[in-house]
C-alpha positions in Angstrom: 75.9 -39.3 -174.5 75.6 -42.4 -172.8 79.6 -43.3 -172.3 80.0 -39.7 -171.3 77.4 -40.2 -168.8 78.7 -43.3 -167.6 82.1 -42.7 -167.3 83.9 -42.2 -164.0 84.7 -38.7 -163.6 86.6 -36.1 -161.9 85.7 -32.4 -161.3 88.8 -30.1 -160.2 86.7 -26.5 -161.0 83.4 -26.3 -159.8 82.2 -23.3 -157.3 80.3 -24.3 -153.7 77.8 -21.8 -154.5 77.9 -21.8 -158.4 77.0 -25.6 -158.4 73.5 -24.4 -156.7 70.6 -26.1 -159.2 67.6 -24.9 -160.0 65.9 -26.5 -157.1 68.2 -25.5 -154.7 68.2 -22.0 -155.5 64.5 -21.8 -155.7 64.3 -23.2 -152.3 67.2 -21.0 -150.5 65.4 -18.1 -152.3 61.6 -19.0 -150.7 63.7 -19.4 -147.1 64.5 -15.3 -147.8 61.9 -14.4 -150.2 61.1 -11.0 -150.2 64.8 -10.1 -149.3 66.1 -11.1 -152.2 66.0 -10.5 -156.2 66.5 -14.1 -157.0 63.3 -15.9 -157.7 61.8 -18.4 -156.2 60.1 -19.7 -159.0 62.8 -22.6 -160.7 61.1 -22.0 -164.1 61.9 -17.9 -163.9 66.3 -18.9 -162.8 67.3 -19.7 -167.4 66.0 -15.9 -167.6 67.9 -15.0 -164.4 71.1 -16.7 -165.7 71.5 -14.7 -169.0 74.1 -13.0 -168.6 75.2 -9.9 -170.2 79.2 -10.1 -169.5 81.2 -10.8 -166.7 80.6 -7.9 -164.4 76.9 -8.7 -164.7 77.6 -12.7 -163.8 79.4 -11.0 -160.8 76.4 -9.6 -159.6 74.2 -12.6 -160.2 76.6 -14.7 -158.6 76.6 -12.6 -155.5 72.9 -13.0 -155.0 73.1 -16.0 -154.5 76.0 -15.9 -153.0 73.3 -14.0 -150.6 70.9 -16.5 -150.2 73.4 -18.8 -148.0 72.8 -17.2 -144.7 72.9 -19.7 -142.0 74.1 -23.2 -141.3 70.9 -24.8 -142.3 71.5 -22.7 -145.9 74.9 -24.3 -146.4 74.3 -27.6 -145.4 71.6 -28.1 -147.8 73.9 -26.6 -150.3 76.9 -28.4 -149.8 74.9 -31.9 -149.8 72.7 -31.2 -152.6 75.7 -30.2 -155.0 77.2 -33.6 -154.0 73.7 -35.6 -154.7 73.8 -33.6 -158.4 77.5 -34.4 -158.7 76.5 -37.7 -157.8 74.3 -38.4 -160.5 77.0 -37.6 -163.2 79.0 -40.6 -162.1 81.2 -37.9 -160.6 83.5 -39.9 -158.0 85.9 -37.2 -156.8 85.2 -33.2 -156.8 87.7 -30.4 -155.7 85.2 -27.9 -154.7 85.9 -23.9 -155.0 84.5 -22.4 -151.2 84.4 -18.9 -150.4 84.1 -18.5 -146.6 84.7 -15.3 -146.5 81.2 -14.1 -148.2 79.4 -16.5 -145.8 81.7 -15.4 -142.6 80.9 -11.2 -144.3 77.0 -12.8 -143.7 77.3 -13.9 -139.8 78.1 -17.6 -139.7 81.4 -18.0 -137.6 84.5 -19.3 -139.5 84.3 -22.1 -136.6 80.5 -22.8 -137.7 81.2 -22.3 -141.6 84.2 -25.6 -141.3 81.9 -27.4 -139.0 78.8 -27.7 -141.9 80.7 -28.3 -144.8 82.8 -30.9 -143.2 79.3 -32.5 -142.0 77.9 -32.4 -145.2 81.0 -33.6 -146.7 81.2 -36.8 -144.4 77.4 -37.7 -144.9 77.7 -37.3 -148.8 80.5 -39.8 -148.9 79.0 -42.1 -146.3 75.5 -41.8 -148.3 76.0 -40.9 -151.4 79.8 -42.4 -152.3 81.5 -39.6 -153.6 84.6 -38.0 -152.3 84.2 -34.5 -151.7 88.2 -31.5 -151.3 87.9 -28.0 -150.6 89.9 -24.9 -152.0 89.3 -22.0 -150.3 89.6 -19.1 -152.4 89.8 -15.4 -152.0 87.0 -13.5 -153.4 89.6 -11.0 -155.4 86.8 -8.4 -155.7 86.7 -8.0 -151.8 90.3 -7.1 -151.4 93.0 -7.8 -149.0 90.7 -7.8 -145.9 88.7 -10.7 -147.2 92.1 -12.8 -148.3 93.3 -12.1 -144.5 90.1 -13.9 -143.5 90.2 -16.6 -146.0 93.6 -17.7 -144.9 92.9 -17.4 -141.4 90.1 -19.6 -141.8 92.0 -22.2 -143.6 95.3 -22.0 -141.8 93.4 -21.6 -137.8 90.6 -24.4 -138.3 92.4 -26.3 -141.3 89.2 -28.8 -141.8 90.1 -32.1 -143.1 88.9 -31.6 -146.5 90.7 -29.0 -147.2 93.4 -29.6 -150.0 94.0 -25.8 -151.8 94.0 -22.4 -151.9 92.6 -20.3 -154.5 91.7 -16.5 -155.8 88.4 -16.0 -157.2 85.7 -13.7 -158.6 87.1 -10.5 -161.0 90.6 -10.0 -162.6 90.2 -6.6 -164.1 90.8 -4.0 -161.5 92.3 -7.0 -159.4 95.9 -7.5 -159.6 97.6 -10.9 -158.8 100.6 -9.4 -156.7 98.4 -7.9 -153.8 98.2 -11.8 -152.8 101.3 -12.9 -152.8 101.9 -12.9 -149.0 98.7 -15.2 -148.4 99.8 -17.3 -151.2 103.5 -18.0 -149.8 101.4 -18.7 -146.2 99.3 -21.0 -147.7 102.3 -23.1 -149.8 104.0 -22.9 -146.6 101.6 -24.8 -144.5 101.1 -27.4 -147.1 98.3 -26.0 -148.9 98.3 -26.7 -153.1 97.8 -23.5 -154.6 94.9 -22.6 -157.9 94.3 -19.4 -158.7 91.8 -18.1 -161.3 94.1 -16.3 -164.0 93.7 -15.9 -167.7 90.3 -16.2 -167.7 88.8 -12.5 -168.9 92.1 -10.7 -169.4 95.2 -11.2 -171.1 98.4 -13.6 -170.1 100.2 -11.6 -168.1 97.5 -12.6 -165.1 99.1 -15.9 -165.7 102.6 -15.3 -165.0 101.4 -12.9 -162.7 99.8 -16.9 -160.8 102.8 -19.2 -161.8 105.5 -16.4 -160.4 103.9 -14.7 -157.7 101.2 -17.1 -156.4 103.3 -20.8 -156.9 100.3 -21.8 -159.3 100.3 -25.5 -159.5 96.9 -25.4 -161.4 95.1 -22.5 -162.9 91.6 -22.1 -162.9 90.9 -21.4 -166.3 93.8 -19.7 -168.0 92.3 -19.7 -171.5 94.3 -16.4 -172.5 97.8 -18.6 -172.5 96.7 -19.5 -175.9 98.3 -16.3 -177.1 101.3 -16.4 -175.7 103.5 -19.1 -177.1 106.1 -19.0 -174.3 103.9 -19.1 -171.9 102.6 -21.9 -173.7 105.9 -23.7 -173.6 106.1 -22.5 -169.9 102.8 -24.8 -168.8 103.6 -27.6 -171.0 107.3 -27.8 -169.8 106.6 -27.3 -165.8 103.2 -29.6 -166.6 101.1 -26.9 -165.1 97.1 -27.8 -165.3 94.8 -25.9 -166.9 90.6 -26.1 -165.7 89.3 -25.2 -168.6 85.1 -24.5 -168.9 84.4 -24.0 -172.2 80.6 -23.4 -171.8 81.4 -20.9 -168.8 83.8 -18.4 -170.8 81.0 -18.5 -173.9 78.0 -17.4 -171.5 80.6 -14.9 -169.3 81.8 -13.6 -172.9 85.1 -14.7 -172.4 85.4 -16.0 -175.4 82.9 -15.2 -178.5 81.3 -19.0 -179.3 82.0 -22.8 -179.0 83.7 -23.0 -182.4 86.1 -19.9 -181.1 87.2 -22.0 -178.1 90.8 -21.5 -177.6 90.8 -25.6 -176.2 92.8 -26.7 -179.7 95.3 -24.1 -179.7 96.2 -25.2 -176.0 96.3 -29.1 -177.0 98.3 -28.5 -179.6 100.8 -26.6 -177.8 101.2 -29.4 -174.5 99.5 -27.9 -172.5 97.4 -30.0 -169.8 94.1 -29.4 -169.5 91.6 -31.0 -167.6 87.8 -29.9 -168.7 85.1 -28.6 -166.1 82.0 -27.5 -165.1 82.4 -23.9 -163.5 78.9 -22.8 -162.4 77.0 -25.4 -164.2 73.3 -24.8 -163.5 74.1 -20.7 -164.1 75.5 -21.4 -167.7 72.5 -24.7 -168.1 75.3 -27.3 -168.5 76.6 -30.6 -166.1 80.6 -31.9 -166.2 79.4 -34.5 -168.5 78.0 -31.7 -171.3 80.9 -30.7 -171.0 82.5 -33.8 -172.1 80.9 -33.8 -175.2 81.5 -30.1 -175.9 85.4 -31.3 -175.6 84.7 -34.1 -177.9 83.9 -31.8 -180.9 86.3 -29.2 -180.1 89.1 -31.9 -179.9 87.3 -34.8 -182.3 87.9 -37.2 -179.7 86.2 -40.8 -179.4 85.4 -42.7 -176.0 89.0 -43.7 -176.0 89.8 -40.2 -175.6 87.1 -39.2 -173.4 88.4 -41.7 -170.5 91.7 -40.0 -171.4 90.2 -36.7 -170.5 89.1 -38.3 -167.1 92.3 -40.1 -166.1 94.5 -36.4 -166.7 91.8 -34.9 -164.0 92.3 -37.7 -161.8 96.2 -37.6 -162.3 96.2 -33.6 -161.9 94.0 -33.9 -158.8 95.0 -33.5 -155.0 93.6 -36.9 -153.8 96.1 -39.1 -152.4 97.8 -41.7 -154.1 95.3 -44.4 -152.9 92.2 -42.6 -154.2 94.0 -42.1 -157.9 94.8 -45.6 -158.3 91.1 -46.8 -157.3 89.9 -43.7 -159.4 92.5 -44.8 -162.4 91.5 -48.6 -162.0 87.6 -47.5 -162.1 87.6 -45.8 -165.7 90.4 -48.4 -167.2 87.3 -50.8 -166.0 84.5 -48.6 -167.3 86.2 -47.5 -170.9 87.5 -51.2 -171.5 83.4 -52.3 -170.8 
């Protein structure tokens, strides 16, 4: 794995909370033990993170989700994931933030934009990595939690802030509800990702590109059976995050070999491969790499092309692409 390793990466589909390791978990958890079913214990978290299907990696998610209850809690957080990006030799991460569960929890909006924007500021001053934002709407928690999530981004706008997104469950969630927050969000500049396509059918997928001005989608795995739709993302170049490892432990899709990642390919599609949750579903950006190598039978030529179509698809400005380009031409012609 050692090119993989080394290469200069991009992550555009990694969740704030999801990106939690082992060793931060364990330590949020002893902060609240006692008030919380996540253990403390690192070694008991694999047995923790089996999940059963989606709904059930819901509910884990959420108690975690849990365990960020003050400023202190998402500081630590918001560093650490950028110390573990870090070590991957990822340069540039678009990370998926849900204020709305830690705003539901008591820290002000004001507060929540304050801490991650310190965190992000010290990570790139300490730790060299450049950390964007999409705030997402947890889809589960309805309209009254995208209201807040759109206030938040659109009132205290922090500098990291790139994207808006839609999160958590599709089914019993439909896309429409958001279209309103969505059109705000374009509006004031925002890039907009929703989740779609992920554990139901295409139609959530139109449902993004029509109604919610998808530029990426977060996931979209289910366009592989729909041809047009197909032809749709290839022709409009509309990004796919795919997380191959994340939709076999969520049950999205049956196994590995299964993987819909081929059929999309084929078809023109863009795809840029990601991480998800990695420490739930025991896995880094740069497994995932080499998961994309056998699914695609790709050498390091094409790995490095993998990497250049997430920098190319990413919201960093122009400048940051061509030092991120230049960087992996470097690396890959090593």
């Amino acid at each position: 794995m050692s090119f993989a390793s080394g290469l200069p990466k991009a992550e555009l589909h990694v969740h704030h909370i999801g990106s939690a390791s082992p060793r931060i978990v364990s330590e949020l958890a002893a902060r609240h033990e006692g008030d919380t079913p996540v253990p403390a214990d690192p070694a008991l978290l694999a047995d923790y993170f089996q999940f059963t299907d989606f709904a059930h990696f819901i509910d884990v998610y959420l108690s975690v989700v849990d365990l960020v209850r003050t400023p202190e809690d998402l500081w630590t957080l918001t560093y650490e994931v950028a110390r573990d990006l870090t070590a991957q030799n990822v340069r540039y991460a678009e990370l998926t933030l849900t204020p709305y569960t830690a705003i539901a929890r008591g820290i002000a909006a004001e507060a929540y934009c304050e801490t991650v924007e310190d965190a992000r500021r010290a990570a790139e001053a300490e730790l060299g990595i450049a950390l964007r934002w999409c705030f997402d709407i947890p889809g589960e928690s309805g309209l009254p939690a995208a209201d807040v999530t759109l206030d938040t981004a659109l009132r205290l706008r922090p500098d990291g802030l790139v994207s808006f997104g839609l999160g958590g469950p599709e089914i019993g969630v439909p896309r429409p509800q958001f279209e309103p927050h969505f059109q705000q969000a374009i509006a004031a500049g925002l890039r907009s990702v929703p989740h779609a396509g992920e554990s139901t059918g295409p139609e959530t997928i139109w449902d993004a590109v029509n109604l919610l001005g998808a530029e990426r989608i977060g996931h979209g795995i289910a366009a592989a059976q729909d041809p047009a739709l197909m032809a749709h993302l290839a022709e409009h170049q509309i990004t796919l995050e795919v997380c191959p490892t994340s939709n076999v432990c969520t049950r999205s899709v049956p196994s590995l070999a299964e993987h819909p990642l081929p059929v999309l390919v084929a078809a023109g599609v863009p795809v840029t491969i990601n991480s998800d949750d990695p420490p739930m579903f025991s896995t880094t950006l740069t497994d995932e790499y080499e998961v994309a190598r056998e699914l695609l039978s790709l050498d390091d030529a094409g790995l490095a092309e993998l990497s250049r179509t997430a920098v190319r698809a990413s919201f960093a400005d122009d400048a940051m692409k061509r030092d991120l380009l230049a960087e992996i031409d470097a690396y890959a012609g090593s």
